[in-house]
N, C-alpha and C positions, 0 to 999 in steps of 0.2 A: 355572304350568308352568315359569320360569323364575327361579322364586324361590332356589335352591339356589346356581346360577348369579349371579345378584344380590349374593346374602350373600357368595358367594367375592370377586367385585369390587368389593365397600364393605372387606370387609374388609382386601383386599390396598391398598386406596388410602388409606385410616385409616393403615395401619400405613408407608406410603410416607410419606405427613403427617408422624406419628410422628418417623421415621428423620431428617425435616427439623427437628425441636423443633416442632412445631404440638402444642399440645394438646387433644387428639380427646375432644369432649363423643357422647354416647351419649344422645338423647330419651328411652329407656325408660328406662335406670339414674337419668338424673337425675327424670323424674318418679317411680317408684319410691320414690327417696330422698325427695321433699318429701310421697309419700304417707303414710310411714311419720310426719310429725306431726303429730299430732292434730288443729291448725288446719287447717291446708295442704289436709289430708285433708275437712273439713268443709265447706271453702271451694269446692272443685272440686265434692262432692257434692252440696252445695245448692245448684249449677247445674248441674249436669249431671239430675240425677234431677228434672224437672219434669215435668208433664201436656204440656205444651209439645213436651217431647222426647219419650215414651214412651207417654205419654197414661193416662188416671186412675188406668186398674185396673192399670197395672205397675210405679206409682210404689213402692209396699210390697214387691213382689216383689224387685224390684232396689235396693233397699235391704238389705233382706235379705242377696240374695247377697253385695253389696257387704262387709258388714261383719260377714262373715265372713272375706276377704279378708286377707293382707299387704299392705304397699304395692308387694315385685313381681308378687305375682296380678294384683292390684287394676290396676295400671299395665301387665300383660298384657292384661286385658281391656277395657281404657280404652281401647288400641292396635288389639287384633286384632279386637274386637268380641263379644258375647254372643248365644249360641246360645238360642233358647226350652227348649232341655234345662237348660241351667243354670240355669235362673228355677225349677225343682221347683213350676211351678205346681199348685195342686188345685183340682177342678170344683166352681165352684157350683153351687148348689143352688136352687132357684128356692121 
C-alpha cells in the first residue's frame, strides 16, 4: 500500500548518501550483474531450485522459467517472487 511512498524515500536518502560521496550499492542491480555469469548464475540455482524449497514436481518447472530469463528478469523474480502463472504448468495425466 505504501510501497510507491517507500521507493520515493529510499531513493531521496541514496541520493542525500550520494551528495555526501557514499557509494550507494543497489541489491537488485548487483545480483542481476553476478546472474548474468554463467557460474554465478549456476551456483545460486543449484540452490535455490531444490525439492527442499519447491518440492519434486516444481523443480523442472522452475528451471525452465528460470533459464529462459536474463540476469535482471532472473534477479526480478529471485526478489519479488514467482507467481504459479509464470511456471506455464501442463496437467498430468494419470
Amino acid at each position: 500500500m505504501w510501497a510507491s511512498r517507500a521507493k520515493e524515500e529510499h531513493d531521496a536518502f541514496a541520493e542525500a548518501l550520494r551528495e555526501r560521496g557514499v557509494l550507494v550499492h543497489y541489491f537488485g542491480e548487483l545480483l542481476a550483474e553476478t546472474l548474468e555469469i554463467p557460474e554465478a548464475r549456476d551456483y545460486v540455482l543449484e540452490r535455490l531450485c531444490t525439492p527442499e524449497s519447491f518440492g519434486p514436481s516444481l523443480i523442472e518447472p522452475m528451471w525452465r522459467l528460470f533459464d529462459d530469463l536474463d540476469g535482471h528478469e532472473l534477479a526480478t523474480m529471485l526478489v519479488g517472487g514467482v507467481l504459479k502463472a509464470d511456471l506455464h504448468l501442463t496437467a498430468r495425466t494419470a
